[in-house]
PyMOL commands that place a pseudoatom at each C-alpha (Angstrom):
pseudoatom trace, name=CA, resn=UNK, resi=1, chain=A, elem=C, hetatm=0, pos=[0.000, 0.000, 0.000]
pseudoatom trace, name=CA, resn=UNK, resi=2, chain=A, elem=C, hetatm=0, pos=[1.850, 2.729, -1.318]
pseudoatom trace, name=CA, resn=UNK, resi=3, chain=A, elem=C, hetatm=0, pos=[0.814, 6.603, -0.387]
pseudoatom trace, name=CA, resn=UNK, resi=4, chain=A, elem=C, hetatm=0, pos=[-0.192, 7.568, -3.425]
pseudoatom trace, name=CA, resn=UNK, resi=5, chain=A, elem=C, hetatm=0, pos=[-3.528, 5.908, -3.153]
pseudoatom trace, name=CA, resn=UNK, resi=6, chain=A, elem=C, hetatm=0, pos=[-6.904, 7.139, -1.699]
pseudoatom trace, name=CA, resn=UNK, resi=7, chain=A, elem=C, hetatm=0, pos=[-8.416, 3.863, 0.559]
pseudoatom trace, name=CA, resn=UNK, resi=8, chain=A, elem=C, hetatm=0, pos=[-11.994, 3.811, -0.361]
pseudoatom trace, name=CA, resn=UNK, resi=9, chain=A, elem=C, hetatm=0, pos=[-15.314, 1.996, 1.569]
pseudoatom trace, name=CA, resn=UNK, resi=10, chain=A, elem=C, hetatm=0, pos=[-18.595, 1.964, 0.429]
pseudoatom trace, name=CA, resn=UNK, resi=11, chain=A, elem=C, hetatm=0, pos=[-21.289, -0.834, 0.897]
pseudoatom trace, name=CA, resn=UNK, resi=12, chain=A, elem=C, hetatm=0, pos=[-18.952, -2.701, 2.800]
pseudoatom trace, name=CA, resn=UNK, resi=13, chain=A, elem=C, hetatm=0, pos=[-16.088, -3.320, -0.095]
pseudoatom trace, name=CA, resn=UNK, resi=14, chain=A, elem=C, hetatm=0, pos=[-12.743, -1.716, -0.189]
pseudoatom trace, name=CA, resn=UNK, resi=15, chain=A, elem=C, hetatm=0, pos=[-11.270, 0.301, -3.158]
pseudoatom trace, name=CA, resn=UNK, resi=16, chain=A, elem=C, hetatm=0, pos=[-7.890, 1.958, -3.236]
pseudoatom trace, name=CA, resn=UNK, resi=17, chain=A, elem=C, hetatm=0, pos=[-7.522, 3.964, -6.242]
pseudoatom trace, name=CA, resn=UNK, resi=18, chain=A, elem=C, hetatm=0, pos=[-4.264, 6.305, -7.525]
pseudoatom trace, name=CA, resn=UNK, resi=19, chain=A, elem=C, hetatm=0, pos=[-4.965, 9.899, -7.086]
pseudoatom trace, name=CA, resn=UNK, resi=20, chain=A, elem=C, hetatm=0, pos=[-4.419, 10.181, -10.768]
pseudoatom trace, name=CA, resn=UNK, resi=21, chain=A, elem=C, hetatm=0, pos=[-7.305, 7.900, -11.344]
pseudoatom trace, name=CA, resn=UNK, resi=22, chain=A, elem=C, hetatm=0, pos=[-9.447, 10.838, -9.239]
pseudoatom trace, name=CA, resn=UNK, resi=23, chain=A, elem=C, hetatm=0, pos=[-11.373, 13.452, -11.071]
pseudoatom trace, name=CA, resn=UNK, resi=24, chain=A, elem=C, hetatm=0, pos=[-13.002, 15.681, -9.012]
pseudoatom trace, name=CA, resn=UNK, resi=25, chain=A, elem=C, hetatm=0, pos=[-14.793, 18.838, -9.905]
pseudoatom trace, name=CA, resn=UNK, resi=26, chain=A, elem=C, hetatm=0, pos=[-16.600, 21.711, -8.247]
pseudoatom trace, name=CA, resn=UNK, resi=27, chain=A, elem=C, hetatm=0, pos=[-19.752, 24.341, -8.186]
pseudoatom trace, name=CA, resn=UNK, resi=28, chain=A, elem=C, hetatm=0, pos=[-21.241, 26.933, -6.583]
pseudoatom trace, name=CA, resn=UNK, resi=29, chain=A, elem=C, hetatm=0, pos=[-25.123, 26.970, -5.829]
pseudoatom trace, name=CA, resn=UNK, resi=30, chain=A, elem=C, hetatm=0, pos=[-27.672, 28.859, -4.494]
pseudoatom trace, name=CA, resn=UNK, resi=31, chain=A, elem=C, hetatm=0, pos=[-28.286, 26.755, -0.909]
pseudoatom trace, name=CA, resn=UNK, resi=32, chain=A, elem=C, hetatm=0, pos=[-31.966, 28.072, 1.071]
pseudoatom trace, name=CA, resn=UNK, resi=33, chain=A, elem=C, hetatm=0, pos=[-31.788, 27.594, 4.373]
pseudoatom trace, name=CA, resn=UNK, resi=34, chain=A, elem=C, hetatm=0, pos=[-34.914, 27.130, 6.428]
pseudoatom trace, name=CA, resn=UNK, resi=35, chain=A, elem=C, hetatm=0, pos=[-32.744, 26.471, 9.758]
pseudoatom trace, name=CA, resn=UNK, resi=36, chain=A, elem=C, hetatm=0, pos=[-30.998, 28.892, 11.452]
pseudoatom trace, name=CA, resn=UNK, resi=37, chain=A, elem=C, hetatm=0, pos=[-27.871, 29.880, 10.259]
pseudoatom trace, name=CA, resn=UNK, resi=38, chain=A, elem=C, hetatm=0, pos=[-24.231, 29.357, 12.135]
pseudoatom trace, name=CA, resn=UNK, resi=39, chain=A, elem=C, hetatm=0, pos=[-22.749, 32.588, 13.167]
pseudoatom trace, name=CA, resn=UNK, resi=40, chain=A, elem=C, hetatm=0, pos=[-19.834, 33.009, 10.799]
pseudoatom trace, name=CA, resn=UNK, resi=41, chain=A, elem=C, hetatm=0, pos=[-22.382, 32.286, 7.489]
pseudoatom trace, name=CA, resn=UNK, resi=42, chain=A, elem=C, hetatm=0, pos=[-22.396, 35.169, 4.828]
pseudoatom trace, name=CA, resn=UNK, resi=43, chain=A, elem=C, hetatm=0, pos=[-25.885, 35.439, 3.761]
pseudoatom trace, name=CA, resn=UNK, resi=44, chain=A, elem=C, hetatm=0, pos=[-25.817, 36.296, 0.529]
pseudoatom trace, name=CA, resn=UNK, resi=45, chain=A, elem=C, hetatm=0, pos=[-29.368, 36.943, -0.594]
pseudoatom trace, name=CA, resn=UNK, resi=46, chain=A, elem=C, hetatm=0, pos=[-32.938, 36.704, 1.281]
pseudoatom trace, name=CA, resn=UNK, resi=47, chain=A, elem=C, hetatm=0, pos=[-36.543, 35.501, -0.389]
pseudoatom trace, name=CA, resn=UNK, resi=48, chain=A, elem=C, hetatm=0, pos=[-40.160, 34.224, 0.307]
pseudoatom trace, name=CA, resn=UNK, resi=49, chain=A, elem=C, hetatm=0, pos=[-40.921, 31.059, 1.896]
pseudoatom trace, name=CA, resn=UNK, resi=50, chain=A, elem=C, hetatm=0, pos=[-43.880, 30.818, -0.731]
pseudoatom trace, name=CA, resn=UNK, resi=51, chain=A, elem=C, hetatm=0, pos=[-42.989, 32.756, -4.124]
pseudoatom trace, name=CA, resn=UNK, resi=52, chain=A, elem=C, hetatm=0, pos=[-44.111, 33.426, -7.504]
pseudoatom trace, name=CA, resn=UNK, resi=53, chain=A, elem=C, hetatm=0, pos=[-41.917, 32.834, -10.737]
pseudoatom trace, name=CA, resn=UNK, resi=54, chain=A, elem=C, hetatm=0, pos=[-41.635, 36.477, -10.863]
pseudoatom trace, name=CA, resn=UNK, resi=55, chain=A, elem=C, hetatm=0, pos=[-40.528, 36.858, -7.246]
pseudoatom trace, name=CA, resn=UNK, resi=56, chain=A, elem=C, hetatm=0, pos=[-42.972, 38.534, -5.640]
pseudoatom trace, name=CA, resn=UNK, resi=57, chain=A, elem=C, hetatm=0, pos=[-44.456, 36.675, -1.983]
pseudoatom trace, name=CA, resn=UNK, resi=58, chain=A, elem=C, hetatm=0, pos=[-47.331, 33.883, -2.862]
pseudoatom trace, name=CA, resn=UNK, resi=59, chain=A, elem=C, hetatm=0, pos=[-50.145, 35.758, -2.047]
pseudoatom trace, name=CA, resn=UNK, resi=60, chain=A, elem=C, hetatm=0, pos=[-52.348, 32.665, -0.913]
pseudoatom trace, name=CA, resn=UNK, resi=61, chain=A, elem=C, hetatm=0, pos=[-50.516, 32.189, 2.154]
pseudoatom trace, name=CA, resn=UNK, resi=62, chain=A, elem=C, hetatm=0, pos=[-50.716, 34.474, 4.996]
pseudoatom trace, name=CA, resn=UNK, resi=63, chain=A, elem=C, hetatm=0, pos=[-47.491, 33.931, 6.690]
pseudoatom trace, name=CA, resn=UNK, resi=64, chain=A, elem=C, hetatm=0, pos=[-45.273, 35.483, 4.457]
pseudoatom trace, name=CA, resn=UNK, resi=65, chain=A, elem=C, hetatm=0, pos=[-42.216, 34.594, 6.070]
pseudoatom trace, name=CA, resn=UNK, resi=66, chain=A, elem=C, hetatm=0, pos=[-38.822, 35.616, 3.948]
pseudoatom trace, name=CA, resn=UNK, resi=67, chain=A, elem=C, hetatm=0, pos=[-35.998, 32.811, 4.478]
pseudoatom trace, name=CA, resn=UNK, resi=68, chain=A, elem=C, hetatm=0, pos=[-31.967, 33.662, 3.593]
pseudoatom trace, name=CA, resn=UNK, resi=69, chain=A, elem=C, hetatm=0, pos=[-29.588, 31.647, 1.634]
for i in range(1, 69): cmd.bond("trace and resi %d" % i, "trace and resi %d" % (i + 1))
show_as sticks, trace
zoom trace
């Protein structure tokens, strides 16, 4: 087992694969959060609970609570 090898378990079998065999990629999204947020979180953006296509607060519910993500 050399060090140049990511040890892998999943469903109870063992994999270890060369970091060159690895591809790994990344993306940012758009996360809402309904629970509260930690205190070091950047919120970056706020909208409704209940919304429209356009936007605007669903006017069929009352509680038009705004959530942040």
């Amino acid at each position: 087992m050399a060090s140049n090898k990511v040890f892998i378990v999943r469903c109870g079998k063992v994999w270890f694969v060369n970091y060159e065999d690895i591809n790994i990629s990344t993306s940012q999204v758009r996360f809402i959060e309904s629970d509260p947020v930690p205190n070091d979180a950047v919120i970056v953006d706020r909208t409704w609970l209940y919304v429209n296509k356009n936007g605007t607060p669903d006017k069929r519910f009352k509680y038009k609570q705004s959530t942040r993500f």
